[in-house]
C-alpha positions as CSV (number, residue, x, y, z in Angstrom):
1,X,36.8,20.1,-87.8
2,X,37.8,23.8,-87.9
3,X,34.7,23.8,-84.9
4,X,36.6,21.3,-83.2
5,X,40.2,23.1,-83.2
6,X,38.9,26.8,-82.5
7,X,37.2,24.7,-79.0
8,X,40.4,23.0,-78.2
9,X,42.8,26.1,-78.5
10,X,39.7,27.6,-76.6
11,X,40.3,25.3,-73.7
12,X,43.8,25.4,-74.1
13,X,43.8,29.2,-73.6
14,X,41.7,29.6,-70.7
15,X,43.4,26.8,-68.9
16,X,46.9,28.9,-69.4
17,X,44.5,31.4,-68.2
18,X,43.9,29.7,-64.9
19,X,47.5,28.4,-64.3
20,X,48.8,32.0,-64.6
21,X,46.3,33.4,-62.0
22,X,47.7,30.7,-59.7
23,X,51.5,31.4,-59.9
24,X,50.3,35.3,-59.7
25,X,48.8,34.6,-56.7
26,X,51.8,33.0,-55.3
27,X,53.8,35.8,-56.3
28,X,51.6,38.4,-54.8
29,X,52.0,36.0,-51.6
30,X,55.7,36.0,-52.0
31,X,55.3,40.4,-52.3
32,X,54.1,39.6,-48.7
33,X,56.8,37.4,-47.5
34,X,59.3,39.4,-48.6
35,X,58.1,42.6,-47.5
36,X,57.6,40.9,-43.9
37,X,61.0,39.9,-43.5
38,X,62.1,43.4,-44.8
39,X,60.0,45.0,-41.9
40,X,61.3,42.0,-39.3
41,X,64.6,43.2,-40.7
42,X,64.4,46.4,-39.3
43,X,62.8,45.7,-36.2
44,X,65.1,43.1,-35.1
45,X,64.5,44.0,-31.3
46,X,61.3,42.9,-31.1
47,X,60.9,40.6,-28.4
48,X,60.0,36.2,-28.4
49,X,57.7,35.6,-25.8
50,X,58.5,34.0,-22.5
51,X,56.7,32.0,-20.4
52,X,55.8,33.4,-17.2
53,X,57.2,32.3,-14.1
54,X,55.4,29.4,-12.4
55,X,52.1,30.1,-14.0
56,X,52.3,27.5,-16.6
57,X,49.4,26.1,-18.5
58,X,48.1,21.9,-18.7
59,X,49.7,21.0,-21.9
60,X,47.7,17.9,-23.3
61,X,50.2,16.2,-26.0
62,X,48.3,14.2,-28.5
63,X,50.0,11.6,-30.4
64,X,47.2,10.0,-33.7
65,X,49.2,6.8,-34.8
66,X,48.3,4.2,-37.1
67,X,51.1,0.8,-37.7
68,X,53.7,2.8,-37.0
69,X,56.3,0.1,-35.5
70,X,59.4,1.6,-37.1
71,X,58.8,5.5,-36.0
72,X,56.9,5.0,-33.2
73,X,59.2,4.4,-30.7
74,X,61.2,7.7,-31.1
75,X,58.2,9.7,-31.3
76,X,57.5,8.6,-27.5
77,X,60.8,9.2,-27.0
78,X,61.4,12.5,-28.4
79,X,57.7,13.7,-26.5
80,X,59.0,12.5,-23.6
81,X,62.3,14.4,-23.7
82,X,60.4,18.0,-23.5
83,X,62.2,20.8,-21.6
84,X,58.4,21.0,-19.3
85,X,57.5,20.1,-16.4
86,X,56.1,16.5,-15.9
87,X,53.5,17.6,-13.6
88,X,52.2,20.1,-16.1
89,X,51.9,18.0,-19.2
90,X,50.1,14.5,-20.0
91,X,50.8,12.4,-23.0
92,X,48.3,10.8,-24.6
93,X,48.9,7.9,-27.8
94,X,45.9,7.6,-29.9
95,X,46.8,4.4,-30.8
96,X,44.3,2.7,-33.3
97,X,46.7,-0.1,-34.8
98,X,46.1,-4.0,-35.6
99,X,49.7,-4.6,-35.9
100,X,52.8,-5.1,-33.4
101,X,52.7,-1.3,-32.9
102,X,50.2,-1.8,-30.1
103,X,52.8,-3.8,-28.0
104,X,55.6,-1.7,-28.6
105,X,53.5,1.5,-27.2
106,X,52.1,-0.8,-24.4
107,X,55.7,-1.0,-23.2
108,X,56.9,2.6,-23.9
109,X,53.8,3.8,-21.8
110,X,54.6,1.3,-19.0
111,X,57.9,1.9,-18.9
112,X,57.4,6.2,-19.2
113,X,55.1,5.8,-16.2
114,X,57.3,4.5,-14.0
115,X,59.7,7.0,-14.8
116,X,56.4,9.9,-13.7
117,X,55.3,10.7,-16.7
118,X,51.6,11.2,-17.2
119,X,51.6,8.9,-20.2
120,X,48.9,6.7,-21.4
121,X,47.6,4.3,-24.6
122,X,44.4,5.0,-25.6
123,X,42.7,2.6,-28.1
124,X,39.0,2.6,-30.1
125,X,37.4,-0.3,-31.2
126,X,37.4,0.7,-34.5
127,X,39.3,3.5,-36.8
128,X,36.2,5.5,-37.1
129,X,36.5,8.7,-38.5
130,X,40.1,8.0,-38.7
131,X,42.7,10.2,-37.1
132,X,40.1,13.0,-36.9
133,X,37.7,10.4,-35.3
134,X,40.5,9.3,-32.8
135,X,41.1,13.1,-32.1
136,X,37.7,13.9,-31.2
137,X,37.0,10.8,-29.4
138,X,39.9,11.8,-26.9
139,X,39.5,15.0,-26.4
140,X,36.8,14.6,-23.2
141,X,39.8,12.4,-21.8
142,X,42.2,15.4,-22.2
143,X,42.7,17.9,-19.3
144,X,44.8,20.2,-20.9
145,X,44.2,23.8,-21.7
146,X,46.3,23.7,-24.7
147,X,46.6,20.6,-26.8
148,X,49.8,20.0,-28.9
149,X,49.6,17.6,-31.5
150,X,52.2,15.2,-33.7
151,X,51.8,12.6,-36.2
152,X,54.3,9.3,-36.0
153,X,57.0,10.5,-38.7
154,X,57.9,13.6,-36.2
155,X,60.9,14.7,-34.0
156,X,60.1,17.8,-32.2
157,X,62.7,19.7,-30.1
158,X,63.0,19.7,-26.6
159,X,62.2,23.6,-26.2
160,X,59.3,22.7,-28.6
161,X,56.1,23.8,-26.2
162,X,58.8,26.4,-24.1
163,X,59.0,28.1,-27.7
164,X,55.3,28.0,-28.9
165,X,53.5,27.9,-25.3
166,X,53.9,31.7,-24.8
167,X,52.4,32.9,-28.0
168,X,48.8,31.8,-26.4
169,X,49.2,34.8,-23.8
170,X,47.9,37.0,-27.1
171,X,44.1,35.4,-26.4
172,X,43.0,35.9,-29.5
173,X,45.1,33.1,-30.8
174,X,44.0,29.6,-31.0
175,X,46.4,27.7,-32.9
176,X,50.4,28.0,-32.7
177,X,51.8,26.2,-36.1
178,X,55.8,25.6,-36.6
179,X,57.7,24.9,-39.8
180,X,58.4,21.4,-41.3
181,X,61.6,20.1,-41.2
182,X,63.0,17.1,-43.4
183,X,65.3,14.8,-41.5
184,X,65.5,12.7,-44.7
185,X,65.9,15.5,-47.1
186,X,68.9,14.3,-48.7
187,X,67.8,10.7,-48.9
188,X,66.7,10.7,-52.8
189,X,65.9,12.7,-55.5
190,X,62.0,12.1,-54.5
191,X,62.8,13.1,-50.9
192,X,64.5,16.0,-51.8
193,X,61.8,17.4,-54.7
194,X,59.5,16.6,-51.6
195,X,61.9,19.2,-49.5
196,X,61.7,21.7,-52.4
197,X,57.8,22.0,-52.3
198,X,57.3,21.9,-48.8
199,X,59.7,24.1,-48.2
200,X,57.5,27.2,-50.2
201,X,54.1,25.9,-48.1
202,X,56.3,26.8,-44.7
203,X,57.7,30.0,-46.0
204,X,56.0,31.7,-48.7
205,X,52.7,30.5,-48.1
206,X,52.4,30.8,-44.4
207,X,54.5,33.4,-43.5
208,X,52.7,35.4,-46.6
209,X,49.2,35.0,-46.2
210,X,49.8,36.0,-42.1
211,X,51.5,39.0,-43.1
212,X,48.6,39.6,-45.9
213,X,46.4,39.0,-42.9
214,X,44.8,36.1,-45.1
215,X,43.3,32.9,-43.4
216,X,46.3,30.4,-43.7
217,X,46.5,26.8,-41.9
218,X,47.0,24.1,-39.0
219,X,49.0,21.7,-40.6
220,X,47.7,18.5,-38.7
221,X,50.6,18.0,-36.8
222,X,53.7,20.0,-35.2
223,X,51.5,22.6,-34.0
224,X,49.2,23.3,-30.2
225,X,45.4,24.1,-30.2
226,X,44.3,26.6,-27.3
227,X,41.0,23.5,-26.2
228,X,38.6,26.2,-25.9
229,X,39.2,27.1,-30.1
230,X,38.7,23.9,-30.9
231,X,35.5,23.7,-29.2
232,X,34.4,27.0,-30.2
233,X,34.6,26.2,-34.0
234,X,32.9,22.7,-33.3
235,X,35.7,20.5,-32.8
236,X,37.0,18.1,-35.5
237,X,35.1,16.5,-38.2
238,X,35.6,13.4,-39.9
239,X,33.5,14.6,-43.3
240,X,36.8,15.6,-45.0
241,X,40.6,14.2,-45.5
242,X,41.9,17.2,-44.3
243,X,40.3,17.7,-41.3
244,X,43.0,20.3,-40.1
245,X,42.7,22.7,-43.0
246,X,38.7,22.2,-42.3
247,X,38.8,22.9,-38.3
248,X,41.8,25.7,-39.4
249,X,38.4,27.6,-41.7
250,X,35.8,27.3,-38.9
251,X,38.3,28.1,-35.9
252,X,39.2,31.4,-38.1
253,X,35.7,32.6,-39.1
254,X,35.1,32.2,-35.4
255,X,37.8,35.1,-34.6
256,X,40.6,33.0,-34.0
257,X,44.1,34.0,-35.4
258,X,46.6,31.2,-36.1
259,X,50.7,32.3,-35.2
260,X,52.7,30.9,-37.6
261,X,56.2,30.3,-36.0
262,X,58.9,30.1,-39.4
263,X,61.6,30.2,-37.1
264,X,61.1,27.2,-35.1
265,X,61.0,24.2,-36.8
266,X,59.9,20.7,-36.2
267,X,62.0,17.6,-37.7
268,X,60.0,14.9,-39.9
269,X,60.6,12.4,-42.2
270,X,59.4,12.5,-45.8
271,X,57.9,9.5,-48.0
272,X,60.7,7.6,-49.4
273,X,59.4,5.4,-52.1
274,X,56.9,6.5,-55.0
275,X,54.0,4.8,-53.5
276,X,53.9,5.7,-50.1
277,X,54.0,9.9,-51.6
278,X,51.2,8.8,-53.9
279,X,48.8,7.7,-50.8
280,X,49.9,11.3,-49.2
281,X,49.3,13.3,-52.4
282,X,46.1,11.8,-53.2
283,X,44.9,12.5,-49.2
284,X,46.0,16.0,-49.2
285,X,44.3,16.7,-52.6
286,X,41.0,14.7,-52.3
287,X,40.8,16.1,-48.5
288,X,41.6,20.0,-49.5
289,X,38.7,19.8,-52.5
290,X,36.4,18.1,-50.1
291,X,37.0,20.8,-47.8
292,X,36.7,23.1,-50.7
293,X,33.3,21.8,-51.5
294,X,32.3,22.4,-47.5
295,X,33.8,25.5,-46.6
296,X,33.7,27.9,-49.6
297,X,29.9,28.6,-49.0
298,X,30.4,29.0,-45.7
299,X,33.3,31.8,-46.6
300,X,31.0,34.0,-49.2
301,X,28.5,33.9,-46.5
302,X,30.7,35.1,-43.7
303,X,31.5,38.8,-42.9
304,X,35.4,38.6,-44.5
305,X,36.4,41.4,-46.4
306,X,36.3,40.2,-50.7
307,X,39.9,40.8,-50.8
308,X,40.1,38.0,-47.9
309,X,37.5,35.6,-49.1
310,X,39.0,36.0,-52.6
311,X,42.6,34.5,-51.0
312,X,40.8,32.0,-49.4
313,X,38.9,30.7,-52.4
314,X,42.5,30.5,-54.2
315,X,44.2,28.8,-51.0
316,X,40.9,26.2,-50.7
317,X,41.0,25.6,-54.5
318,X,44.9,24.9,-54.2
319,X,44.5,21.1,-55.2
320,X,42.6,22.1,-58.4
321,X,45.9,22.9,-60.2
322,X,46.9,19.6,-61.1
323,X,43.4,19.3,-62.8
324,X,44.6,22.4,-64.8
325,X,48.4,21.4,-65.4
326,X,46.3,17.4,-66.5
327,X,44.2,19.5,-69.5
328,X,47.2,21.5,-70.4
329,X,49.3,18.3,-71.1
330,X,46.5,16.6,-72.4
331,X,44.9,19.2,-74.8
332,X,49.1,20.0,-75.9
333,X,49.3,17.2,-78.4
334,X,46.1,17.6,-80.2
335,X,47.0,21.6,-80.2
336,X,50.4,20.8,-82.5
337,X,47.2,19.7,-84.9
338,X,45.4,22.9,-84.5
339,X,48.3,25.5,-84.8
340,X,49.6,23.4,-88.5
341,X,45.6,23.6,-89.7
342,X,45.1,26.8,-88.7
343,X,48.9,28.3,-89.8
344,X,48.9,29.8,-86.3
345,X,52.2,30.4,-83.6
346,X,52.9,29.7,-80.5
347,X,54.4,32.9,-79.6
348,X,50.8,33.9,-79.1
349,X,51.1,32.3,-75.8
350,X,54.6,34.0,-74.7
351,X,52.2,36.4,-72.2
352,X,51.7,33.5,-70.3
353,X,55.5,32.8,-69.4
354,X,54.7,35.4,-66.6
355,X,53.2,32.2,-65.1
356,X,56.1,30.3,-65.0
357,X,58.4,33.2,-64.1
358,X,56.5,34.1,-61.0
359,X,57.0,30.3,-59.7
360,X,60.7,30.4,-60.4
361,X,60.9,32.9,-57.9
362,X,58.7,32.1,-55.3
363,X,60.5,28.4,-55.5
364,X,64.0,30.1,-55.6
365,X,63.2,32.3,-52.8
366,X,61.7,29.7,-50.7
367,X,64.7,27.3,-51.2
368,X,67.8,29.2,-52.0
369,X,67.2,32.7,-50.5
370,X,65.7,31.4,-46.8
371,X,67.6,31.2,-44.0
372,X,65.7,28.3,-42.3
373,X,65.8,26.2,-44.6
374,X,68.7,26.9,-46.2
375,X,71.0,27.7,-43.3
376,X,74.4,27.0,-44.5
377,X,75.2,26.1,-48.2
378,X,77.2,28.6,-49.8
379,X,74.6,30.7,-52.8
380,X,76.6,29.8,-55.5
381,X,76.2,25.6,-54.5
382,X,72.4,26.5,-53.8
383,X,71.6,28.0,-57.0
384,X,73.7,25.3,-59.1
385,X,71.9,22.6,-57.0
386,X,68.3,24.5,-57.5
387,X,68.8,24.9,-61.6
388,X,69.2,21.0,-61.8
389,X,66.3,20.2,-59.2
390,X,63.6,22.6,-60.8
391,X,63.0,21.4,-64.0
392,X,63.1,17.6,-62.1
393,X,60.0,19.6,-60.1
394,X,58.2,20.2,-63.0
395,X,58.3,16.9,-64.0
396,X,58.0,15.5,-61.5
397,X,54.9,17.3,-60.4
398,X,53.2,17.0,-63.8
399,X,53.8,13.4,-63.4
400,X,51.3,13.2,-60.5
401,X,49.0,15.5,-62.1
402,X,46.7,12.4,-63.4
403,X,46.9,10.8,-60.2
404,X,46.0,13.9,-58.3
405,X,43.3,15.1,-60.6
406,X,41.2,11.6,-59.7
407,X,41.4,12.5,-55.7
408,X,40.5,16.1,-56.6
409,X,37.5,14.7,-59.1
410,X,36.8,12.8,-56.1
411,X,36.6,15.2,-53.4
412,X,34.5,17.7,-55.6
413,X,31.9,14.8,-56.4
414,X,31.6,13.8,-52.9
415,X,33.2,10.6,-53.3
416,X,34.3,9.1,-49.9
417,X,37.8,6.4,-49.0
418,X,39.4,5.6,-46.4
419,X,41.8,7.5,-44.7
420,X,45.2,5.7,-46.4
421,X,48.2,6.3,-44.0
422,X,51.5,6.9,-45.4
423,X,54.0,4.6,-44.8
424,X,57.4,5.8,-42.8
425,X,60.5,3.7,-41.7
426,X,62.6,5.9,-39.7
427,X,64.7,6.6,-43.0
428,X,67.2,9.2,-41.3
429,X,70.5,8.6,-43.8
430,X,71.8,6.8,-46.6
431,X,72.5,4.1,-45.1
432,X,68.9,3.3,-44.3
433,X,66.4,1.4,-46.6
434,X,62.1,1.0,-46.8
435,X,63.0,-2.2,-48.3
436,X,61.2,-4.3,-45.3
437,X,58.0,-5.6,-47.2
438,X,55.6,-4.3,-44.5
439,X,53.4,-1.8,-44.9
440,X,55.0,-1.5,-49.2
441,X,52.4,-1.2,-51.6
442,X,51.1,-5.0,-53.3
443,X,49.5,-4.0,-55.9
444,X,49.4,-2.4,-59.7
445,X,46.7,0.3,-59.8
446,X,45.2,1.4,-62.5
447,X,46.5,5.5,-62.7
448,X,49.8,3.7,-62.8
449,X,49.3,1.6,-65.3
450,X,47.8,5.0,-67.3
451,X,50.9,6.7,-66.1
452,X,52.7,4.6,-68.3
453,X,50.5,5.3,-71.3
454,X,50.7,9.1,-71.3
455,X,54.3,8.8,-70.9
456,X,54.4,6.9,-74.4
457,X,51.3,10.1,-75.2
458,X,53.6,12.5,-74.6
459,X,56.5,10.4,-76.5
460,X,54.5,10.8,-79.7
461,X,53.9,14.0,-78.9
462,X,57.7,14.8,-79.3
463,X,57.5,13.2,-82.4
464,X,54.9,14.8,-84.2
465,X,56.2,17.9,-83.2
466,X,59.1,17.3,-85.4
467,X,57.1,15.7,-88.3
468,X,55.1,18.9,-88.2
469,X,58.0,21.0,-88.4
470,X,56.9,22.6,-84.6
471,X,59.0,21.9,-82.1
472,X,57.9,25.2,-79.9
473,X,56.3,22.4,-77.2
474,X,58.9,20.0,-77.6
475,X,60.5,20.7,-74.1
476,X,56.9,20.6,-72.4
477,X,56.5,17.3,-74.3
478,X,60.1,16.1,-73.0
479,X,59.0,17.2,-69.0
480,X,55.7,15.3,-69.7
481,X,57.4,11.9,-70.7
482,X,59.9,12.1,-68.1
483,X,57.4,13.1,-65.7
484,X,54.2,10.3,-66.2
485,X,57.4,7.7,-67.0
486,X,59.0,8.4,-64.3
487,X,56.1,8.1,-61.8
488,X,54.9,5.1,-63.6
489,X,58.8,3.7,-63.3
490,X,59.4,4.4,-59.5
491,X,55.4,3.2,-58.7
492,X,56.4,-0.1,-60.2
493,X,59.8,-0.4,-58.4
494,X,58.6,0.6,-54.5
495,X,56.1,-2.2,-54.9
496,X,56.4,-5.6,-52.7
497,X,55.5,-8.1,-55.2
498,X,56.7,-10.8,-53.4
């Protein structure tokens, strides 16, 4: 037995090990961030570019859509509404859906066309490959020297290609990405814990890893592809989930820089029921470790400096954290055991809280201190409202660490799915509801029903803690049951059991 306990506080440790290594990595990232906008500070002079006179460029505007009849039709709108020339710009709706979403675009497109725009409805006869698959299959159809790209649940602005357009007269960049913005942000507490994560992938990650002169990432949508980088990296692949992060890795070991725009930002909705964030998560996740599995060879082999391929092992291995923050719960309960036997204290751990201090920051930066997404609330609201939503966060995200681990598990073993769409209902205010049955969620999987369990797990955990006299984890335990019960609470009630 004393074997068995000396190997479980073994585990235990190294997996604090790991989890600290990440949030120092994102603290390092938010040293570049900050020092960035200290040095933008101080050059405030320096020029946006323009475009040039009458010399504009063929802008091909993809639109990948799957069943989108409740966002679609604004999409098509908002495209069309760009401050650019008709005759330079095409429009093209990759439209591979079985459901009254094909009629609605059939009419949009007729009724665009009339008006002059170059607009047209492009459907497959099957979803092969996916979105990836419907984005290579149309790109001989595409004339454009720059193709912009937009999933269903986005608004972009007007100025959108005036404002990334002239960053493609630097030649050595092939991909212009802008920030996310959350039209629904204040929708629910899911929507805006959503907000809060997001919001530290558009700032601190991005904008740190290009001022670190790290490889950072085409987000899938919001962004423009100069044609001839997409070709030159070997155009998109259907072999992953995340086939932007994938085409981002070859584009950039081909030479190509990516400009990262955190001052102009493109509208979209969030998820707004449990389910629907669940299909998202579990894409992202599986899709980033298949692309793990793929492309980390690939970046040891290549001619990147070590500090460089070191940033981009940690930023392809992203996913694996909730495999990490899954053993720490886990091994947690069984480790009250080991610490009574073994008369040991937790404060042997306390070096680790430089883990969780380092992610305060970089989450209170990102969401208090930025002026993009945090424009206009006074500091004092803004810190109030983040000291309530944090520890929600944590929850929240351990919550989904079971059902995250199994599409990370799955990516690394090479397991293959489908490419599950998330769900969006043009949920702009409060007064809007995804309570229209289609496209919900029918059934009961099993990680929920398991969510359930471990919230009971970490129940008893709180529990024995007190009969052991050790209640040093008791507030993990507490964040764990809320967390898995919470999840497991919210799958059930987004369902349509009817």
């Amino acid at each position: 037995m004393t074997v068995l306990y000396y190997i479980i506080l073994a585990t235990y440790i190294l997996v604090l090990i790991y989890i600290t290594l990440y949030c120092l990595v994102q603290f390092q990232l938010l040293y570049y961030y900050t020092r960035h906008h200290r040095s933008e500070n101080k050059n405030s002079e320096k020029p946006t570019p323009k475009l040039k006179g009458v010399d504009l460029p063929f802008v091909t505007v993809q639109l990948p859509i799957y069943n989108e009849q409740f966002v679609v039709e604004r999409l098509i709108k908002s495209v069309c509404a760009f401050e650019y020339p008709r005759e330079r710009m095409e429009i093209h709706v990759l439209d591979d859906s079985t459901d009254e979403t094909v009629g609605i675009v059939a009419k949009l497109v007729e009724s665009y066309s009339k008006d002059g725009f170059k607009i047209r409805q492009i459907r497959r006869r099957d979803r092969k490959g996916y979105k990836a698959g419907a984005l290579k299959d149309a790109m001989p159809l595409a004339r454009g020297e720059f193709i912009a790209i937009f999933d269903a649940d986005f608004l972009p602005r007007p100025d959108f290609l005036n404002r990334t357009i002239p960053y493609f007269q630097n030649k050595k960049i092939g991909v212009v990405q802008t920030r996310w913005e959350h039209i629904n942000q204040d929708y629910s507490l899911i929507t805006q814990l959503q907000a809060l994560q997001l919001n530290v992938h558009f700032t601190i990650e991005q904008q740190g890893r290009k001022a670190a002169e790290f490889m950072l990432q085409f987000n899938g949508t919001a962004g423009v592809w100069r044609r001839q980088a997409i070709e030159d990296a070997g155009g998109w692949n259907d072999d992953t989930l995340t086939e932007d992060l994938d085409l981002s890795i070859r584009a950039q070991l081909k030479g190509w820089e990516i400009a990262y725009l955190e001052e102009v930002g493109s509208p979209a909705e969030l998820p707004s029921e449990m389910n629907g964030l669940k299909s998202q998560q579990f894409r992202w996740m599986k899709g980033g470790a298949e692309t793990a599995r793929k492309m980390l060879p690939v970046v040891w082999r290549s001619n990147l400096t070590f500090n460089k391929k070191l940033h981009t092992t940690f930023h392809l291995l992203a996913s694996t954290i909730f495999v990490f923050v899954f053993m720490l719960g886990v091994l947690s309960v069984p480790l009250l055991w080991v610490l009574h036997d073994l008369d040991l204290q937790t404060n042997m751990f306390s070096v680790f809280i430089i883990g969780t201090f380092s992610i305060i920051c970089v989450y209170y930066v990102a969401n208090v201190r930025n002026e993009f997404t945090n424009p206009s609330s006074s500091l004092l609201k803004s810190i109030v409202k983040f000291i309530f939503l944090f520890p929600i966060f944590l929850a929240m995200s351990m919550g989904l660490s079971l059902h995250n681990t199994v599409a990370v598990v799955q990516g690394y073993i090479g397991k293959k799915s489908a490419f599950i769409r998330t769900p969006k209902f043009n949920i702009q205010n409060l007064r809007d509801s995804f309570r229209r049955r289609k496209y919900l969620q029918r059934k009961i999987t099993w990680t929920t029903a398991l969510e359930g369990g471990l919230s009971l797990y970490f129940i008893f955990a709180i529990l024995l803690g007190i009969r052991l006299n050790d209640t040093s984890l008791i507030l993990f335990h507490v964040l764990l049951a809320l967390g898995y019960g919470s999840i497991f609470f919210l799958s059930l009630k987004h369902l349509d059991l009817k």
